[in-house]
N, C-alpha and C positions, 0 to 999 in steps of 0.2 A: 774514329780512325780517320788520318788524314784521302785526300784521291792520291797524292806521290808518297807521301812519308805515311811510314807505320808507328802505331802504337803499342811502346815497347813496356814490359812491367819499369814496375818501381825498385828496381834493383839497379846496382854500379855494377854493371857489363866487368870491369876489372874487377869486383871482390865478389861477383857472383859465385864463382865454383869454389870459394873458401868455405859455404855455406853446406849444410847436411844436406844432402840428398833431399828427403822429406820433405824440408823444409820448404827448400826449392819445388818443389809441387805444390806445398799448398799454395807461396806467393801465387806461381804461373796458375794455378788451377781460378782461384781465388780472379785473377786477371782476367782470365778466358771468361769467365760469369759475367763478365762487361764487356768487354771488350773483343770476345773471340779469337783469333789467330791472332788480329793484329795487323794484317797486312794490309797493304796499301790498297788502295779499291780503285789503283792500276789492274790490281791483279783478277778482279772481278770483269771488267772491261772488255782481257781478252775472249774471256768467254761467251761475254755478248758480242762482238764482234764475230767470235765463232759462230755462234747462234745462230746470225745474219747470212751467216756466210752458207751456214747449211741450211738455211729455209729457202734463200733464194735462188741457189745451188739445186736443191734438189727439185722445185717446180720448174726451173729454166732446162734441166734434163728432159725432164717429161713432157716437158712442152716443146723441146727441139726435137725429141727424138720418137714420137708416138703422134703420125702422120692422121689418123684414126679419128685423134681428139679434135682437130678442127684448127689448131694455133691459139696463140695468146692472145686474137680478136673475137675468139669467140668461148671464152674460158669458162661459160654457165654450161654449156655440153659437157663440160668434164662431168659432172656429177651424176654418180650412178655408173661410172665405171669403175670396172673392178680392178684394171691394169694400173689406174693412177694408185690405186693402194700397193699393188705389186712391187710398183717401179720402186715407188717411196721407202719400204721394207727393204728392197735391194740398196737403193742407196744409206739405207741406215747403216745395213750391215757393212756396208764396204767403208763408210766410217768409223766405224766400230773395229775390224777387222785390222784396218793400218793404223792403228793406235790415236787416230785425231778427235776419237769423243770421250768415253770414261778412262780414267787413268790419264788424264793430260793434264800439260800446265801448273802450274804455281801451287793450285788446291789440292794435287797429287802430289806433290814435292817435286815435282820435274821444274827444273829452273834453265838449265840450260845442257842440250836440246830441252824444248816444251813435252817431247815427244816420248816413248819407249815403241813401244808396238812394230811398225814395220822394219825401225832399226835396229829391232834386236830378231825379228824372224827373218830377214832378208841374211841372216850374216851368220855365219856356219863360228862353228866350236860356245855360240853362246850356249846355255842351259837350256836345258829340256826336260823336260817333266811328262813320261808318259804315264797312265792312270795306272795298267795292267802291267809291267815289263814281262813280270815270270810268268804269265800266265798266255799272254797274248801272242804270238808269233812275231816275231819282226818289228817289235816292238820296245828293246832293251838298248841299255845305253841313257847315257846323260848330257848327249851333247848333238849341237842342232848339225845336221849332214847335208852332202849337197842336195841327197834327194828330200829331205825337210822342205830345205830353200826354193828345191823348183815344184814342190808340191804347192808351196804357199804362192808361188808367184801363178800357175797352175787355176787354183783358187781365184787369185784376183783377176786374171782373164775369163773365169766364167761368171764371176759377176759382173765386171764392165759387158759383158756380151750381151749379161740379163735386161742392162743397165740401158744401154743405148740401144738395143734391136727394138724393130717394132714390135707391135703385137701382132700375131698369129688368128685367122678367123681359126672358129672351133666351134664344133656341134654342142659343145658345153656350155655357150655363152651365146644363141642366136641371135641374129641379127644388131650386133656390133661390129661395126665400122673400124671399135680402136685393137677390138678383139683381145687375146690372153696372152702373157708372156710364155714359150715354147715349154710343154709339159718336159721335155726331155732335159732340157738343158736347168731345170729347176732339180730334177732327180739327178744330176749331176752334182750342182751343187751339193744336194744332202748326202751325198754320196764321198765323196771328199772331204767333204767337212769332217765325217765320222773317220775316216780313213788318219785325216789330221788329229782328231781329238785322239785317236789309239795312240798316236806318236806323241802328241804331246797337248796335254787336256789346258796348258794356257792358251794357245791360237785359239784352240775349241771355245772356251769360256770370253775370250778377249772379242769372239765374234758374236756374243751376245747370243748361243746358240738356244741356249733354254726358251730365248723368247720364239725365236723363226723358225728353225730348223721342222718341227712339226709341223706348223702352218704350210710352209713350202713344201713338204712332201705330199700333205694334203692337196695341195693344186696341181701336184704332181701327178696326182692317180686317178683321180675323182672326174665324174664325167660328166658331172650337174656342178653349173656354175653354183644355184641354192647350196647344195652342199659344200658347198668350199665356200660360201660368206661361212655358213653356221660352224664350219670349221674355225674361221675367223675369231667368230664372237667366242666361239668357247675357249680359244685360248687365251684370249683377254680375259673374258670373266674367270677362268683357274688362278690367270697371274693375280690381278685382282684379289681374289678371295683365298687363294694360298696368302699374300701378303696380310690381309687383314687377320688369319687364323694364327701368323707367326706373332702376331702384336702380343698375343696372351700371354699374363705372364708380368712378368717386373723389369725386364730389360727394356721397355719401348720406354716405359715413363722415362728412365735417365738417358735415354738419346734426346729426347725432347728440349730441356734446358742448353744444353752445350750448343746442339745446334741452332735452336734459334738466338743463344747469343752470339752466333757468328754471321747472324744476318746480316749482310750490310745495310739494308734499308731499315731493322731496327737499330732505332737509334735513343732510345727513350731507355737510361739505365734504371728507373723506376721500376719499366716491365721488367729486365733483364732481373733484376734484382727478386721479383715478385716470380721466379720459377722457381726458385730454390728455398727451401721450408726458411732460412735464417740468415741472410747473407749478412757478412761472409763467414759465419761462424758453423753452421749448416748449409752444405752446398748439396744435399740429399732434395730428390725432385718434389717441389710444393704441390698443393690440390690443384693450381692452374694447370701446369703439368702433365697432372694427371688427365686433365680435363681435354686436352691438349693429344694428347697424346692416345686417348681410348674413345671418344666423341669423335674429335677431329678429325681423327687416322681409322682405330679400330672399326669403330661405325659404318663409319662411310664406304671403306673397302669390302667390308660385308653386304651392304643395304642396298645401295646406290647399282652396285655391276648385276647383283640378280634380279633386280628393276627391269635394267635394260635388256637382259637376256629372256626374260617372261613378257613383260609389257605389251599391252596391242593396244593401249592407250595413247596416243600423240602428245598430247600436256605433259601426262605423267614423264614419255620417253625421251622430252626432250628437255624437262629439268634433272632428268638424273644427267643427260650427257651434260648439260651445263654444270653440273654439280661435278663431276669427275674430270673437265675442263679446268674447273677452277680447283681441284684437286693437286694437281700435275704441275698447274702455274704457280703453288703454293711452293710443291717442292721445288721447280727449277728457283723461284724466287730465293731458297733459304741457301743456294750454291754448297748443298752438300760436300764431304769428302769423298773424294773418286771423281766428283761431275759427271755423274749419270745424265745427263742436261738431254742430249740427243734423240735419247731412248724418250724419255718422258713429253716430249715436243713430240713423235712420232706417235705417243698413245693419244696425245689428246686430239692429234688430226685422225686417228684412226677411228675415234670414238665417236666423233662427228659422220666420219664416213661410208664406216660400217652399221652402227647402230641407227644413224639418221637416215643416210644413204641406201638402205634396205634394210629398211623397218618390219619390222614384225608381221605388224597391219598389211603389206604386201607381199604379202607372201616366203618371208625371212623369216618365221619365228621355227622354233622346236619342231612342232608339230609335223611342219613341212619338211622335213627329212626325208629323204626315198626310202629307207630302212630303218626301223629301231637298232636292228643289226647294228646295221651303219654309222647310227648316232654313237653307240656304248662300246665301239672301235675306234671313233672321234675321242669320245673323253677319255679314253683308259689312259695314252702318253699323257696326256694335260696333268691327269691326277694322280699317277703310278709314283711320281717320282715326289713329289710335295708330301706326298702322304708317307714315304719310306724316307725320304729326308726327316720329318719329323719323329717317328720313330727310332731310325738308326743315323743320326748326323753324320756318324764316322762314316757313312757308305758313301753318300752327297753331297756333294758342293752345297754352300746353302744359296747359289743361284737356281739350279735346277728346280730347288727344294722353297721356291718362290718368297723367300727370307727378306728380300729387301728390303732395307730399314729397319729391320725389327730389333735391331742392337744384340740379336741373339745369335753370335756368330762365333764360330771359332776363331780366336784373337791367340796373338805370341808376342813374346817381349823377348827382343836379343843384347846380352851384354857382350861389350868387348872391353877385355882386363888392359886399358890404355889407348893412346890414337896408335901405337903400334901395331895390336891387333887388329884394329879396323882397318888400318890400311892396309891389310892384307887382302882384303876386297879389292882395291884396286890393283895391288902387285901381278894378282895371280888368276884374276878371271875376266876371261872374256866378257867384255860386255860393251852397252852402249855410255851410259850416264853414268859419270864418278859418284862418289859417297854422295849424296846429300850436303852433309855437311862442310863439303869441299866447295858445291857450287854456291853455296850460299857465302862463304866464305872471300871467295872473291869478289866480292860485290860488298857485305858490310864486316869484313874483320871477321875474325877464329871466334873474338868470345859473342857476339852479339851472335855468330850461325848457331852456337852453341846453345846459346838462349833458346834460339826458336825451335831447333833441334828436340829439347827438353821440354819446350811448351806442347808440344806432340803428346810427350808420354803424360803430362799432365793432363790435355785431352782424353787419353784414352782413362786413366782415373777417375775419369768426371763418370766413366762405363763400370756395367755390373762388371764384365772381366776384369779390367782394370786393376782390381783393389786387389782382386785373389792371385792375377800375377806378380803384383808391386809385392803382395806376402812373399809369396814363394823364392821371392830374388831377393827377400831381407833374408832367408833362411840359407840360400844357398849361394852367395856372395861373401865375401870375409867381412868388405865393407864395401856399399854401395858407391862411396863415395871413389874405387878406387877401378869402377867400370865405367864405361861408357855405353848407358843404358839406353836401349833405341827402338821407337814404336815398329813391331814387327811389318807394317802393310809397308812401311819407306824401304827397308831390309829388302822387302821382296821384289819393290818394282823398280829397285837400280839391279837384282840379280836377273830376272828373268821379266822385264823392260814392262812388266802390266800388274794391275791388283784392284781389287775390289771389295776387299775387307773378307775374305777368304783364307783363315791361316793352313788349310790344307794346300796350297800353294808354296809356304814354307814348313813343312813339317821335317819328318826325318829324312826324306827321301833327297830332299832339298839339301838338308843340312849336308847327310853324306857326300853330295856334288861337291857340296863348299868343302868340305872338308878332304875330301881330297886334293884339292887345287890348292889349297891352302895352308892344308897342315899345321890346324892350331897345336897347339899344347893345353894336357888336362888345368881346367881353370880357366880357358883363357878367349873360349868364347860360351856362353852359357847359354840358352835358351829355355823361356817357361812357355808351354802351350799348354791352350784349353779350347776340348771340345765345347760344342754349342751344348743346348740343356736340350734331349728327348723332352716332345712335348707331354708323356707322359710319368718324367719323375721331377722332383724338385732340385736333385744335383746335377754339374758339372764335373765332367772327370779330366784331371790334367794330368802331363807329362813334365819332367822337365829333363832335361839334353843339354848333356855337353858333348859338342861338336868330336872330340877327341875318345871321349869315352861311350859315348850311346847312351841309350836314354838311362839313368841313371835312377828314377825315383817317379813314382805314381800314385795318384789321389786322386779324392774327392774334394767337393765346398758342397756348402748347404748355399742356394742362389740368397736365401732369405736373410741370411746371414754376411752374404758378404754385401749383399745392397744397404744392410744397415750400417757401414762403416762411412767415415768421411775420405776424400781420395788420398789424403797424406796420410791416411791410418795413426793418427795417435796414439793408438790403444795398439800399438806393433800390430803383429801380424794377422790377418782376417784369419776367423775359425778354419781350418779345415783339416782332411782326414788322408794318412801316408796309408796305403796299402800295400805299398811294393817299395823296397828299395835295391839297388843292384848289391850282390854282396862286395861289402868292405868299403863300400864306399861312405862319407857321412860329410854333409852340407856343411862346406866352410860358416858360414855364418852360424850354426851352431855350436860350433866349435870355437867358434871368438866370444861370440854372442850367444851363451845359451839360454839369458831371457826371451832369444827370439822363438824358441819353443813354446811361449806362452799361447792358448788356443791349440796348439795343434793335437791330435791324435794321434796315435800309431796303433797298427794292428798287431795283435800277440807275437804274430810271427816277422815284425819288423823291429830291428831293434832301433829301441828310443835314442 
C-alpha cells in the first residue's frame, strides 16, 4: 500500500457491480489476504499522532495538576504513587467517553467527522438504546432528551474534576504528599455512569465501563490503599484471563490472518500468503495461524497475567510485565478494527505500574489483603459477568463478558433493496455522520466508495460469522445482486455514532428505532444476526429481520461447519438449521432460487 494512495483490487471500478455478488467477495476477500483494506497509511498516521497526542497529554495532566508529585524536574518521585494511575484511568476514560479513542477515524469508517461519540450524545433526538426499557423505570423511549444530554455533559464535569484536582491526604495511603483522588467524587462517577448505562447502554459501553468502573468504585470504599492496588491487579488479570479463555474455540484462529494482513508494517506478501492453508484458492486459517493465534494470544493471556498476580519472584515478575508489554504493542502495532489503540497503551503503562510498582515481594501480593472476605468481594464483579457472558451471550455485551479479540461475537449483516433504501438513513434519522458510503464518495467517486464499502463485508467473510450470514442473505434475498449489502458494525456507528463489534447494539431494538423513522417496506431492508457461540456448546443461534415485518425466521449453524467453508461459499449456502419461521412468510431467495436450500435443515414443525 501506497503512504497517500491506496491499494485498490484488480477490478474496473465501472464493470465492478456487473459482477455476482459472490464473486465480488472472493476478488475483495482474496485482495484483503495481501493487501488488507487497502488504505493509504495516511490513514494509520492519524492515529499515531493521536497516540502522541494522548501519551503526552495525559502525563502533562498529571504533572500540571498533582502539586504532590514534585513537577516535571523531579519525575523519578512519581513512582509508587497510586494517583498517577488514578489520574491516567481518569483520562483514559474521558477519551474514551467523547468518542476520541475506539470507534474513530478512517479504521472505524468515520471519514468525515473523524468522530461519532460526543457528537452524537451531546445532541438530543439521536438514538438511544437503553438495556431494560420495560423493566426499568424511567428508562423507555428511543431517543436522546435534554436530560440524556445534561447527564452526559454532568458526566464530563466529574471527570475533568477527577482529572485536574489534586490529590486528597487520606488515612488510606500514609504519608503521601500527592495523596488519592477524592473518594466521593470517584463514587460519583460510578454512580452516573450506571444511571447513564440504564438510559442508554451505548455511553455506558462507549466509556469503556467493563474495564474501570469496578476499579473506581473500589477506591471509592476501600480504606487500605494495599487493597485497592490488589483491587487493581485483579481486574487486570480477569480482563486478561477472561480474554485468553474467550480465544477457545475456532473463531480466534480466522481473526488472526485477516488481521495481520492488514498490518501496515507487514509487508512481506510471502508471510501474508503463508496464514491461509492455499492462497488464493483456500483462504481458511493455516497452522501458522494457528500458531499465532493459540501460542501467541491464547497462551500468553492465560500464563503471563497469573505470573504476575502470584509472583514474589523479581526476575520472573518483571519478564512477565515485559512479556504482556510487548503483548499490547503487538496489538496496537496490527491497528485493529475499532482502534482500541488508547485502552491497550493504558494497560501496558498499568502493567509496569501496578505490577512493578507494588510488587508482590512488598507487600502487594494476595495474601496481604485485610480480609479473605474482602478479597472474594474484589473478584466476584471481575468474574460474575465473563463467566455469565460465556454461558448466556444473549444476556452480555461481549465487552463486559472480556471477549476482546476473540472473533466470537455477535455480528449482523444489513441489506438495503437499492441506494434508495439506504438513503433513507439519511432522510429520516437524526444523526451526526452520513452513510459511509456518501463520505467516502465525496472524496473518490460512487463506484470506487462502493468497492471499499463491499471490501468490509469481504472482510467480515474472511470471519466464522461471516460465512453463516452471507448463507442466510443468499436464502433470504431474491438476488443479492439487487441489495445493498452492508457490514452491520458501519450500520451501527453512523446510527448511534459508536461500535465495537457488538451486534447487540444493532439488534431488534435498534432495528424498530430505524424503523420507525424510516418506514421500510417488506423486503426492503433485511437484517441477519448472530449470537456469539455459549462457551459450552458448538452452535450459534441466528435471527434474521425484516425491519418492516419482525424478526421473521430462526436457527442454528454447527461453528464446525461453517469454519470449513471458503468466504465466497461456492458450494451456496453453509450448513445450517431453520427452527422457527414467522407464519406465511418464505425467503425470497428460495423462492427464486430454491437450490439455495441446499444444506439447510428445517424442523418438523417449519414448513420447508
Amino acid at each position: 500500500m501506497g503512504f497517500k494512495t491506496a491499494d485498490m483490487p484488480p477490478v474496473d471500478p465501472a464493470q465492478y457491480e456487473s459482477m455476482p455478488f459472490m464473486e465480488r467477495m472472493r476478488v475483495l476477500a482474496t485482495h484483503w489476504a495481501e493487501y488488507g483494506f487497502g488504505s493509504p497509511k495516511t490513514s494509520h498516521m492519524f492515529y499515531v499522532y493521536k497516540l502522541v497526542a494522548f501519551i503526552l497529554g495525559g502525563v502533562a495532566v498529571v504533572g500540571l495538576t498533582t502539586p504532590g508529585l514534585g513537577g516535571f524536574g523531579n519525575v523519578a518521585s512519581w513512582w509508587g504513587e497510586l494517583i498517577v494511575y488514578q489520574k491516567l484511568m481518569v483520562w483514559t476514560i474521558l477519551f474514551e467517553i467523547l468518542g476520541l479513542a475506539s470507534s474513530s477515524g478512517p479504521l472505524a469508517f468515520k471519514f468525515k467527522p473523524l468522530i461519532g461519540g460526543c457528537l452524537y450524545f451531546t445532541r438530543r433526538k439521536t438514538l438511544r438504546l437503553p438495556p431494560w426499557p420495560s423493566k426499568v423505570p424511567f428508562t423507555r423511549g428511543d431517543h436522546r432528551t435534554t436530560f440524556d444530554v445534561g447527564l452526559y455533559y454532568i458526566i464530563l464535569a466529574t471527570l475533568l474534576f477527577l482529572l485536574i484536582g489534586p490529590g486528597v491526604q487520606t488515612a488510606a495511603l500514609p504519608g503521601s504528599e500527592a495523596g488519592l483522588l477524592p473518594q466521593w467524587a470517584l463514587l460519583t462517577y460510578v454512580a452516573l455512569i450506571i444511571v447513564m448505562g440504564l438510559r442508554d447502554r451505548v455511553v455506558f459501553l462507549a466509556a469503556r465501563s467493563e474495564q474501570y468502573v469496578a476499579v473506581m468504585f473500589f477506591f471509592g470504599i476501600l480504606s487500605n490503599h494495599v487493597d485497592m492496588i490488589l483491587a487493581a491487579k485483579i481486574a487486570m488479570v480477569t480482563i486478561w484471563v477472561g480474554a485468553g479463555i474467550s480465544k477457545f474455540g475456532q473463531h480466534f484462529e480466522n481473526v488472526v490472518p485477516p488481521m495481520m494482513s492488514n498490518t501496515p508494517w507487514v509487508t512481506s506478501l510471502r508471510f501474508k500468503r503463508a496464514l491461509y492453508k492455499n492462497y488464493p484458492n483456500d483462504l481458511r486459517p493455516s497452522k501458522l495461524s494457528w500458531v499465532m493465534a493459540h501460542v501467541g494470544g491464547t497462551v500468553v493471556e492465560l500464563v503471563l497475567p497469573l505470573v504476575l498476580l502470584f509472583s514474589t519472584n523479581s526476575t520472573i515478575t518483571w519478564l512477565a510485565i515485559a512479556g504482556m508489554v510487548v503483548f499490547h504493542i503487538f496489538i496496537i502495532s496490527t491497528f485493529p478494527l475499532a482502534v482500541p489503540l488508547e485502552w491497550n497503551v493504558f494497560f501496558i503503562f498499568a502493567a509496569v505500574w501496578i505490577f512493578g510498582g507494588f510488587p508482590a515481594w512488598d507487600g502487594y501480593g494476595i495474601g496481604d489483603v485485610s480480609s479473605p472476605w474482602l478479597l472474594a468481594a474484589i473478584v466476584l464483579p471481575f468474574v460474575v459477568f465473563p463467566i455469565l457472558g460465556n454461558l448466556r451471550p444473549d444476556l452480555v455485551s461481549f465487552l463486559p463478558s472480556m471477549r476482546q479479540y476473540a472473533g466470537n461475537w455477535a455480528s449482523a449483516t444489513w441489506a438495503f433493496r437499492g441506494d434508495a433504501a439506504e438513503d433513507k438513513l439519511n432522510e429520516h434519522l437524526v444523526k451526526y455522520n452520513a452513510n459511509q458510503v456518501d463520505q467516502l464518495s465525496g472524496a473518490f467517486g460512487k463506484d470506487i466508495a462502493e468497492i471499499f464499502m463491499q471490501k468490509a463485508m469481504a472482510w467480515r467473510t474472511m470471519h466464522s460469522q461471516g460465512r453463516g450470514l452471507m448463507s442466510l442473505m443468499m436464502r433470504h434475498l431474491d438476488r443479492l445482486e439487487n441489495y445493498r449489502i452492508r457490514e452491520g458494525e458501519f450500520v451501527c456507528t453512523l446510527l448511534v455514532g459508536w461500535e465495537f463489534g457488538d451486534a447487540h447494539l444493532h439488534n431488534e431494538q435498534t432495528i424498530e428505532a430505524v424503523q420507525k423513522r424510516c418506514n421500510f417496506a417488506p423486503g426492503e431492508c433485511i437484517v441477519a444476526w448472530v449470537e456469539s457461540q455459549p462457551i459450552h456448546r458448538k452452535t450459534q443461534e441466528y435471527k434474521v429481520i425484516d425491519a418492516a415485518l419482525g424478526v421473521v425466521e430462526r436457527g442454528y449453524w454447527n461453528v464446525e461447519e461453517v469454519v470449513a467453508e471458503q468466504p465466497w461459499l461456492p458450494n451456496g449456502p453453509a450448513p445450517h438449521t431453520v427452527t422457527w419461521r414467522k407464519p406465511g412468510y418464505t425467503p425470497a431467495g428460495d423462492q427464486v432460487h430454491p437450490e439455495t436450500r441446499k444444506n439447510v435443515t428445517t424442523r418438523n414443525h417449519v414448513a420447508a
